[in-house]
Biopython code that builds the backbone (N, CA, C, O; Angstrom):
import numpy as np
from Bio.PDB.StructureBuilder import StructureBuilder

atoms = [
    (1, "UNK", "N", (0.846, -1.173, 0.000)),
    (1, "UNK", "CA", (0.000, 0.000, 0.000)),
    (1, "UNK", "C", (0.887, 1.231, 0.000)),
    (1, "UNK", "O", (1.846, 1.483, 0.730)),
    (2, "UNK", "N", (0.224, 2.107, -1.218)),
    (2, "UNK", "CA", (1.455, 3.018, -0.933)),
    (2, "UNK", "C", (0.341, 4.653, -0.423)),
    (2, "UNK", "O", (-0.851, 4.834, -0.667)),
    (3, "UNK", "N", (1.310, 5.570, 0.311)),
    (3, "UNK", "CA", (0.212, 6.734, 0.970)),
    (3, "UNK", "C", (0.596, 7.970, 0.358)),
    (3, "UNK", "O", (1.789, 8.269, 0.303)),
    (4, "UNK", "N", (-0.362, 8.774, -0.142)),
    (4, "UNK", "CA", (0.234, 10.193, -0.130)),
    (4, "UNK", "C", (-0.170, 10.974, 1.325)),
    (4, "UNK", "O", (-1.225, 10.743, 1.916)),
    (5, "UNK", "N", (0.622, 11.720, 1.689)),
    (5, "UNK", "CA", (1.133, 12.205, 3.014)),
    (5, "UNK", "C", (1.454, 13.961, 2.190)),
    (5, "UNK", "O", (2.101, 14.405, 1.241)),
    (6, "UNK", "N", (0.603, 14.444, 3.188)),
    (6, "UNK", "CA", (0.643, 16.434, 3.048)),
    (6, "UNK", "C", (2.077, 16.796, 4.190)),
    (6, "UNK", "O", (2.007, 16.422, 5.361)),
    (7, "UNK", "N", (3.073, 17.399, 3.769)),
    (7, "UNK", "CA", (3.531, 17.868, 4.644)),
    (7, "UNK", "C", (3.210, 19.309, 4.901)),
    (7, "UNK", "O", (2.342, 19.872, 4.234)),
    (8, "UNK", "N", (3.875, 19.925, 5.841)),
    (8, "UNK", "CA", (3.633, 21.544, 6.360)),
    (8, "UNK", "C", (4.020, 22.320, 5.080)),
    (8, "UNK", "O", (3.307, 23.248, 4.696)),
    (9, "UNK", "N", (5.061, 21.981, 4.458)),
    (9, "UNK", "CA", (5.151, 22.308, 3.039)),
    (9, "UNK", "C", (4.142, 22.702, 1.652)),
    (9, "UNK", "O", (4.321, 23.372, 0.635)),
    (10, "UNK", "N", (3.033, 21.925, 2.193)),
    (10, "UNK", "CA", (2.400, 21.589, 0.826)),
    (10, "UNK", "C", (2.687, 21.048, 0.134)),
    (10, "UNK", "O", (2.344, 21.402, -0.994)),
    (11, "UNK", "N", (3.607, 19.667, 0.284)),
    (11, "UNK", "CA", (4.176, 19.117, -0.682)),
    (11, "UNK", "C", (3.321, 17.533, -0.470)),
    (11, "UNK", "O", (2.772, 17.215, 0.585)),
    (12, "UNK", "N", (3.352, 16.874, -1.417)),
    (12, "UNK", "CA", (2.709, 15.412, -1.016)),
    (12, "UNK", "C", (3.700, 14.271, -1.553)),
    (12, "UNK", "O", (4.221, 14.283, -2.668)),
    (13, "UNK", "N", (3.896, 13.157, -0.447)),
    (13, "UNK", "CA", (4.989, 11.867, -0.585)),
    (13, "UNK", "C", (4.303, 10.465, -0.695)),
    (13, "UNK", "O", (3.170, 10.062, -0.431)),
    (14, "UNK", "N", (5.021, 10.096, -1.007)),
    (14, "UNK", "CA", (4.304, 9.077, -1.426)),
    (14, "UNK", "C", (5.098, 7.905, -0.444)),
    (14, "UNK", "O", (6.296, 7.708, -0.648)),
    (15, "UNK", "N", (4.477, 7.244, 0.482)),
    (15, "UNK", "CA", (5.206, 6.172, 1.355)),
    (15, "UNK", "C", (4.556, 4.932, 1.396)),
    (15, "UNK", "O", (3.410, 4.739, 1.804)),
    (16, "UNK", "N", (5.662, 3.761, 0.774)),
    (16, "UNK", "CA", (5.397, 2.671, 0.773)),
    (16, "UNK", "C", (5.190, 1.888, 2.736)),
    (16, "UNK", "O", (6.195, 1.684, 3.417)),
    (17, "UNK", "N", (3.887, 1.616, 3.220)),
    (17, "UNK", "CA", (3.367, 0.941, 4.411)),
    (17, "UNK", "C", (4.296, -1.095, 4.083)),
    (17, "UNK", "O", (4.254, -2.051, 3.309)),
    (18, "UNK", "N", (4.787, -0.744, 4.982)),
    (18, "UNK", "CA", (4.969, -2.304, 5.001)),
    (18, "UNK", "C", (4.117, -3.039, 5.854)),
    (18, "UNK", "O", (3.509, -2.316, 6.644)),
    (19, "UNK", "N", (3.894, -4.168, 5.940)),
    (19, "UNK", "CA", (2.897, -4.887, 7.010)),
    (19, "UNK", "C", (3.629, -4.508, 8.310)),
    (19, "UNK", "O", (2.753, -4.119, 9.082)),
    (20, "UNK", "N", (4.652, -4.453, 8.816)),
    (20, "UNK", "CA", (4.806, -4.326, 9.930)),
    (20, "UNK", "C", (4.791, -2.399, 10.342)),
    (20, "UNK", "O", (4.751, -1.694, 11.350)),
    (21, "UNK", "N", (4.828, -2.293, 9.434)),
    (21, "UNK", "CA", (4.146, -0.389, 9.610)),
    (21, "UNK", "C", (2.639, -0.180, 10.102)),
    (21, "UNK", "O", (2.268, 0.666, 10.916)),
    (22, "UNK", "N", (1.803, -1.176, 9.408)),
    (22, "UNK", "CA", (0.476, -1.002, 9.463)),
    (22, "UNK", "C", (0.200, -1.463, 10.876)),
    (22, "UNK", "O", (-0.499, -0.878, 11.703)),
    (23, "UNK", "N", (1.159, -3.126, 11.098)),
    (23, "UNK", "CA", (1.271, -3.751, 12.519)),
    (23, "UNK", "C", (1.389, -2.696, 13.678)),
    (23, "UNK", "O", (0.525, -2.560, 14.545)),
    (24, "UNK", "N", (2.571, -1.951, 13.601)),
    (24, "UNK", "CA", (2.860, -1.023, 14.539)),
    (24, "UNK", "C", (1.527, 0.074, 15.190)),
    (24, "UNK", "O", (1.234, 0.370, 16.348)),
    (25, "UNK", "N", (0.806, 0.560, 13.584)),
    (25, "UNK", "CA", (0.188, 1.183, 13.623)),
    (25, "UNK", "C", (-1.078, 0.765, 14.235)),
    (25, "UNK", "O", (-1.768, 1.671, 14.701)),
    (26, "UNK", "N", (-1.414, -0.165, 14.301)),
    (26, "UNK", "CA", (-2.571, -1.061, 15.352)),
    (26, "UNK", "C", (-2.016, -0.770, 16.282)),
    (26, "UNK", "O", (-2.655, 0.105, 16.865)),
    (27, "UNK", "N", (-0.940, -1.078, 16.894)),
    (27, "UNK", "CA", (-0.492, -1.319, 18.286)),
    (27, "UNK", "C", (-0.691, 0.339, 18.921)),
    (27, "UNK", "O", (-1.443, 0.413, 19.893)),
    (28, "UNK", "N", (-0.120, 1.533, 18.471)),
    (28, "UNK", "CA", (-0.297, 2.235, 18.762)),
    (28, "UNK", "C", (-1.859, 2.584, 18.956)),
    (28, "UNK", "O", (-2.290, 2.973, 20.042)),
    (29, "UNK", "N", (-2.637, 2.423, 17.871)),
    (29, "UNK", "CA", (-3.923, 2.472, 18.328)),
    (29, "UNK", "C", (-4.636, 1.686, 19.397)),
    (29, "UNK", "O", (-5.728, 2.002, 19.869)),
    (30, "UNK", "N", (-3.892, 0.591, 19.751)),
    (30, "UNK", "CA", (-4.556, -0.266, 21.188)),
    (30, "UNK", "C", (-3.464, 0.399, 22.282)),
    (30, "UNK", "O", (-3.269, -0.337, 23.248)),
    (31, "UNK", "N", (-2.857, 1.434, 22.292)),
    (31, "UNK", "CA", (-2.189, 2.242, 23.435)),
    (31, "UNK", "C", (-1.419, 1.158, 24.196)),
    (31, "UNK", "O", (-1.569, 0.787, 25.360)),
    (32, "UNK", "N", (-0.432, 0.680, 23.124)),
    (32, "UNK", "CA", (0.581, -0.328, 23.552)),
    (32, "UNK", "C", (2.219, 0.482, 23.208)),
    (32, "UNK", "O", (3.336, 0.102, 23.560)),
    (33, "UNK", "N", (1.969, 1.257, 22.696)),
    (33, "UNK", "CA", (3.427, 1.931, 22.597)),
    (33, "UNK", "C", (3.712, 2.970, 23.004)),
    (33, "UNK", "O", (2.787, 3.782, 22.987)),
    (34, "UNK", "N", (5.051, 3.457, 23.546)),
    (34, "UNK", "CA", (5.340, 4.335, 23.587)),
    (34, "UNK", "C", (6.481, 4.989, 23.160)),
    (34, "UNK", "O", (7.471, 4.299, 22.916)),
    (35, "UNK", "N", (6.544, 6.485, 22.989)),
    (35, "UNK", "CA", (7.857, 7.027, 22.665)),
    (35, "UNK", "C", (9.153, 7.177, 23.628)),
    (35, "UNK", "O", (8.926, 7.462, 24.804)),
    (36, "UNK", "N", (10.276, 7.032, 23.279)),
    (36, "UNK", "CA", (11.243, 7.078, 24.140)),
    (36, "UNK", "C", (11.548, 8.497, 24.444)),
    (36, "UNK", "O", (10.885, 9.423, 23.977)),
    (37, "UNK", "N", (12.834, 8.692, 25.446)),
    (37, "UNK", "CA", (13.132, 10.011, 25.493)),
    (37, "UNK", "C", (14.291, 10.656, 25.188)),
    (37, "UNK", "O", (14.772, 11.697, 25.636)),
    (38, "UNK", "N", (14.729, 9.771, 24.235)),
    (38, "UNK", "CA", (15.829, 9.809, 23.278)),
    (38, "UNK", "C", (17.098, 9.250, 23.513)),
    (38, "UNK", "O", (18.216, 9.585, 23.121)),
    (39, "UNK", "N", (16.598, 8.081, 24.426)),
    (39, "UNK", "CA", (17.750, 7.130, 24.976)),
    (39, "UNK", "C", (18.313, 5.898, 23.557)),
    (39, "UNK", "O", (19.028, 4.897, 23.593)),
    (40, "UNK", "N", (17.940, 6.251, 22.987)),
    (40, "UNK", "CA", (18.848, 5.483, 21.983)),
    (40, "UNK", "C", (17.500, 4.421, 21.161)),
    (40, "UNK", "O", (17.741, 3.850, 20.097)),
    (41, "UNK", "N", (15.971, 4.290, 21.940)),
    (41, "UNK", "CA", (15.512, 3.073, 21.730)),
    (41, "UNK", "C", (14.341, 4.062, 20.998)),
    (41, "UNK", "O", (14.079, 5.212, 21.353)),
    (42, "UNK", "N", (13.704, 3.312, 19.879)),
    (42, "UNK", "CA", (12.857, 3.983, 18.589)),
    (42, "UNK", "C", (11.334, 4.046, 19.218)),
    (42, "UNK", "O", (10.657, 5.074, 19.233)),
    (43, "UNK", "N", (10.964, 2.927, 19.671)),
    (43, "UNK", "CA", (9.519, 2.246, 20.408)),
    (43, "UNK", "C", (9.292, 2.009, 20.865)),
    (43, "UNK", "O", (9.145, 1.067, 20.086)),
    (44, "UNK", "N", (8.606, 1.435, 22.443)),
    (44, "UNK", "CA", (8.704, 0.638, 23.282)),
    (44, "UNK", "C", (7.351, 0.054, 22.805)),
    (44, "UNK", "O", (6.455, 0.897, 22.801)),
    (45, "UNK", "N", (6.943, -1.335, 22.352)),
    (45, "UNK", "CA", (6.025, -1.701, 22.395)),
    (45, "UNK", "C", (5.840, -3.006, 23.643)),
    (45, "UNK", "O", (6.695, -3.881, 23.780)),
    (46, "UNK", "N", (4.866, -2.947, 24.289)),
    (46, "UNK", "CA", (4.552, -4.108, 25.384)),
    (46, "UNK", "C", (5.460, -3.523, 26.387)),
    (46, "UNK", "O", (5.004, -4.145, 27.346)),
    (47, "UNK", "N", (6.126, -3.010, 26.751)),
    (47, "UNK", "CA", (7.593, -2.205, 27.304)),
    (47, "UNK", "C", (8.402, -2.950, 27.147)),
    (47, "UNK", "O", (8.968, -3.300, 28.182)),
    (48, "UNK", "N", (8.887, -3.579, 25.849)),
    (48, "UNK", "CA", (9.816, -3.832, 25.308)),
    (48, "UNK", "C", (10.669, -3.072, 23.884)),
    (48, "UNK", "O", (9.915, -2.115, 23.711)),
    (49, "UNK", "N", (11.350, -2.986, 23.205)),
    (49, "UNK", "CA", (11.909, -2.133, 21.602)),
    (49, "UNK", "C", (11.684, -2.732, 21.341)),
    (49, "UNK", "O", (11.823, -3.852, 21.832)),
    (50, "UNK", "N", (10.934, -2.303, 19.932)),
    (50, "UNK", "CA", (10.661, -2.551, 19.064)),
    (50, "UNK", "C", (11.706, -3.144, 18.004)),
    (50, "UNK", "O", (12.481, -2.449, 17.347)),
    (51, "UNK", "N", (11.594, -4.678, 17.937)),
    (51, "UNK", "CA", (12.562, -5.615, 16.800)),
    (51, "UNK", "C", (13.270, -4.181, 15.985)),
    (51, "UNK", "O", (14.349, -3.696, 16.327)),
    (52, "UNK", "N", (12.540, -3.729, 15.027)),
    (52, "UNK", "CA", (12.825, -2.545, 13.784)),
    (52, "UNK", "C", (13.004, -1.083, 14.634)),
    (52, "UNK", "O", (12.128, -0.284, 14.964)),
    (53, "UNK", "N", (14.385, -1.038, 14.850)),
    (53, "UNK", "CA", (14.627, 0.293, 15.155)),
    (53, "UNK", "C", (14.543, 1.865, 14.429)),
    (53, "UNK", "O", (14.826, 3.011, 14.778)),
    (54, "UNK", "N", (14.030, 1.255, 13.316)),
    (54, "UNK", "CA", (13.941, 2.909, 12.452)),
    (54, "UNK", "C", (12.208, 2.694, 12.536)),
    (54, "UNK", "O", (11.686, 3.807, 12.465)),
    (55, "UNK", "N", (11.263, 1.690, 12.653)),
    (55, "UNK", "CA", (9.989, 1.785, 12.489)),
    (55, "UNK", "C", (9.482, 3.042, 12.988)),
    (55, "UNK", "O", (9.126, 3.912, 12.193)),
    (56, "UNK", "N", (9.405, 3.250, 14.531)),
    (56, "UNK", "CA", (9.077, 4.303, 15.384)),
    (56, "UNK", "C", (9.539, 5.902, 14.193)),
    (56, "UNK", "O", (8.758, 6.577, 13.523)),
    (57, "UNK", "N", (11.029, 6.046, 14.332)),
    (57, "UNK", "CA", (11.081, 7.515, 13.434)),
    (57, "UNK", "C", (10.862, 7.534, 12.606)),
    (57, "UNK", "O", (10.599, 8.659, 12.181)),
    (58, "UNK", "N", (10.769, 6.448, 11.682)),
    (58, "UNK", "CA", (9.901, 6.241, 10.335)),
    (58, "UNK", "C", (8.480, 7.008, 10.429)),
    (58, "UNK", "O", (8.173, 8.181, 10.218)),
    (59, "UNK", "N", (7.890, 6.108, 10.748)),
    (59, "UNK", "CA", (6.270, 6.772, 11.004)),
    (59, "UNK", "C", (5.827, 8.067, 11.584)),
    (59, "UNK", "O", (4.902, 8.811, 11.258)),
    (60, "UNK", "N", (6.762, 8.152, 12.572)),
    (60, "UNK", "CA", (7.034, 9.763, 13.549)),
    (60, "UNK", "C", (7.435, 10.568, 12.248)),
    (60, "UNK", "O", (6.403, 11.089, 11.825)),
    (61, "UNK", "N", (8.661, 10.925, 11.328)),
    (61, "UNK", "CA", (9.103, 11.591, 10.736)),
    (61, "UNK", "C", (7.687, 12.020, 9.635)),
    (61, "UNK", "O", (7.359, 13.153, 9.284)),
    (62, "UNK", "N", (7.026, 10.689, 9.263)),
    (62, "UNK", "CA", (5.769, 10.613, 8.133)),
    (62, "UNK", "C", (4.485, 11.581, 8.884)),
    (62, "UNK", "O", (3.523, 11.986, 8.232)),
    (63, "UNK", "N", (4.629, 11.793, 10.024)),
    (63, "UNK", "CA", (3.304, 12.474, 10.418)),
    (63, "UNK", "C", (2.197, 11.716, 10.871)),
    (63, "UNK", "O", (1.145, 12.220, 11.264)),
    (64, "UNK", "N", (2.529, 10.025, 10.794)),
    (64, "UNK", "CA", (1.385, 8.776, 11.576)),
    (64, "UNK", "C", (1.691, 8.652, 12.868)),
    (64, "UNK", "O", (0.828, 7.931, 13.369)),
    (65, "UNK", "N", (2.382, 8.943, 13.573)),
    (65, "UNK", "CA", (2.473, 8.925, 15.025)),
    (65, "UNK", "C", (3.236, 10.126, 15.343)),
    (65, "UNK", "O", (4.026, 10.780, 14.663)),
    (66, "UNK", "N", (2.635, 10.319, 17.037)),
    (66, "UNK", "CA", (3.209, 11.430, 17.770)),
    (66, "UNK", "C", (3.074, 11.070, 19.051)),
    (66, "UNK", "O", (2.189, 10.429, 19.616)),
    (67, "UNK", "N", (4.231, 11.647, 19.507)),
    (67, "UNK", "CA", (4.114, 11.413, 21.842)),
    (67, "UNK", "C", (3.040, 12.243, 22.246)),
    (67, "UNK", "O", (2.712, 13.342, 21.798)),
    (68, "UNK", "N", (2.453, 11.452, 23.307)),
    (68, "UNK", "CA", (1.321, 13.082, 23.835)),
    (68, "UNK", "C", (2.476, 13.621, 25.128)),
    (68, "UNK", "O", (3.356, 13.196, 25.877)),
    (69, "UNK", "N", (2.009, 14.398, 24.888)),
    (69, "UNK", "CA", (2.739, 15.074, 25.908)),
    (69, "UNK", "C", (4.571, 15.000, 26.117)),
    (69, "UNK", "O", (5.470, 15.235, 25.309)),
    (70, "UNK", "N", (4.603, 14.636, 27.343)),
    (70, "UNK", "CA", (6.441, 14.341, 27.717)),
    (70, "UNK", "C", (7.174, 13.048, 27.295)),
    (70, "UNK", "O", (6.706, 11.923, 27.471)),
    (71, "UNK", "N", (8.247, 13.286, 26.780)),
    (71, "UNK", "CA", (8.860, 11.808, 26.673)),
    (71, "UNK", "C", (9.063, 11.207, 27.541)),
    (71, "UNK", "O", (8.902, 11.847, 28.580)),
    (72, "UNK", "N", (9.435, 9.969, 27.711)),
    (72, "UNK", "CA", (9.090, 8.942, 27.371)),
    (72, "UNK", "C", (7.419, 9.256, 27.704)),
    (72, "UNK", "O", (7.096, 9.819, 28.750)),
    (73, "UNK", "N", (6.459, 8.841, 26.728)),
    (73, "UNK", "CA", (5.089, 8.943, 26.994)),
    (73, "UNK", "C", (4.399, 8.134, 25.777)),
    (73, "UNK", "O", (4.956, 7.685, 24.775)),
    (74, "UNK", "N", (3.821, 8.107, 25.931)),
    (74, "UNK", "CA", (2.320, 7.274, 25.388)),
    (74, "UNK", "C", (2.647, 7.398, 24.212)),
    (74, "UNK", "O", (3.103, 8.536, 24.101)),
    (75, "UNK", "N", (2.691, 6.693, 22.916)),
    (75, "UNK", "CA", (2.192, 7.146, 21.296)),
    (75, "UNK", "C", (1.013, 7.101, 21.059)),
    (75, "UNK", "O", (0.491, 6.031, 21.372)),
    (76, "UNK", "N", (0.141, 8.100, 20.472)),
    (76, "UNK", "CA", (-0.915, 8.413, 19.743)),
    (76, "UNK", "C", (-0.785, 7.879, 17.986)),
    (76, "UNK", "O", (0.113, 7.329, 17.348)),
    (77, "UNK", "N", (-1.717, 8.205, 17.754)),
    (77, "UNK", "CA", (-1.979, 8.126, 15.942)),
    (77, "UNK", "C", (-2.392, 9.487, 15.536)),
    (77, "UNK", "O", (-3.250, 9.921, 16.304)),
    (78, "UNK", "N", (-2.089, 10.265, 14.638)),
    (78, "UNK", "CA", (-2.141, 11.338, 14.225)),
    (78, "UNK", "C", (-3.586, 11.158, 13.625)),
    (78, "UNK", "O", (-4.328, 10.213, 13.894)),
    (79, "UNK", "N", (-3.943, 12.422, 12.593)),
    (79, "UNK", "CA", (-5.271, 12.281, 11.952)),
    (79, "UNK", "C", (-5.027, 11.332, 10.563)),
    (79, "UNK", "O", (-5.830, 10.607, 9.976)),
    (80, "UNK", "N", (-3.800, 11.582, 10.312)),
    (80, "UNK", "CA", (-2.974, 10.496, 9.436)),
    (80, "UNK", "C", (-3.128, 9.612, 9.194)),
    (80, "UNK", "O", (-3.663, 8.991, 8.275)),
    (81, "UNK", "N", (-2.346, 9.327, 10.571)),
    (81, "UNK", "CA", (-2.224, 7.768, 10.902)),
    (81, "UNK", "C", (-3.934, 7.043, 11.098)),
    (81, "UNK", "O", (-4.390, 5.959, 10.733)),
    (82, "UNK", "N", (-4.430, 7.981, 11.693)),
    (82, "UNK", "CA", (-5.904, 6.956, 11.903)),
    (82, "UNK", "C", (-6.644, 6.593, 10.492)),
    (82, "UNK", "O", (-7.376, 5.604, 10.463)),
    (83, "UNK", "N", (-6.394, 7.646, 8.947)),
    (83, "UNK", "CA", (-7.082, 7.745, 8.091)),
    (83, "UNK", "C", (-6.383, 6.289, 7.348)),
    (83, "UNK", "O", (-6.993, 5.513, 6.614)),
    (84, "UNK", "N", (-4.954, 6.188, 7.769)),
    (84, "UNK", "CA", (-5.011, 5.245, 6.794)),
    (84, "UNK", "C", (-4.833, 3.415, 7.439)),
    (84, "UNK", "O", (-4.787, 2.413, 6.727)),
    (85, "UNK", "N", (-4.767, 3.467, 8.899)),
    (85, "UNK", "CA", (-5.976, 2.144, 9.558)),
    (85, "UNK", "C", (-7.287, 2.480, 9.061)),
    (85, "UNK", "O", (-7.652, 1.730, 8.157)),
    (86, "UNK", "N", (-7.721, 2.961, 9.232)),
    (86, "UNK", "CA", (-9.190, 3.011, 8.493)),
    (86, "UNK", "C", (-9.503, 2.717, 6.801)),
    (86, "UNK", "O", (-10.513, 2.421, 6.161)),
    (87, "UNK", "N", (-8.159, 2.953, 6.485)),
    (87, "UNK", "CA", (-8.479, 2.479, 4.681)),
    (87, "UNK", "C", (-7.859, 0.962, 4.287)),
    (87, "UNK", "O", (-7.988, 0.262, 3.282)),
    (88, "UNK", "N", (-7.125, 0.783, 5.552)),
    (88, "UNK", "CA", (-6.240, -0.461, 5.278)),
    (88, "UNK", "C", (-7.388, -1.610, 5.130)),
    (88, "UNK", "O", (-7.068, -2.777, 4.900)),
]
sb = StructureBuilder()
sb.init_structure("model")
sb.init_model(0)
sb.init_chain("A")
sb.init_seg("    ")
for serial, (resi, resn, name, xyz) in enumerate(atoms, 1):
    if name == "N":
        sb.init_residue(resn, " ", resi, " ")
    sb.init_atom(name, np.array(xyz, "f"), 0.0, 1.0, " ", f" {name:<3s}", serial, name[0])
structure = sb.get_structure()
């Protein structure tokens, strides 16, 4: 599945979802992950890292996930991220 993605730019990208992108992206929506606080680790899912250490800034950098609040804290799903679980 591939996404077009708006940045602040006005520009639109085109990002290939791998299954374990979309995976992640469930998990965050069942409020199983969280962001680190820049200790070296990408995800904590289950409070463990995440196998794929670029997954987390991957998706973070794309605009599908964000920390609420303070780091280390909770990951959310952006309006993004929820539009495209919902199309998956």
């Amino acid at each position: 599945m591939t996404t077009s993605l708006n940045t602040s730019l006005n520009t639109t990208i085109s990002t290939p979802l791998s299954n374990r992108d979309r995976a992640v992206l469930r998990a965050v929506a069942a409020g199983r992950c969280e962001m680190p606080d820049g200790s070296g680790h990408s995800l904590m899912i289950d409070g463990l890292c995440c196998c794929d250490q670029f997954v987390g800034p991957r998706l973070a950098g794309a605009g599908l996930i964000t920390a609420i609040g303070r780091r280390p804290g909770p990951a959310q799903l952006t309006s993004s991220g929820r539009a495209i679980l919902e199309a998956a």
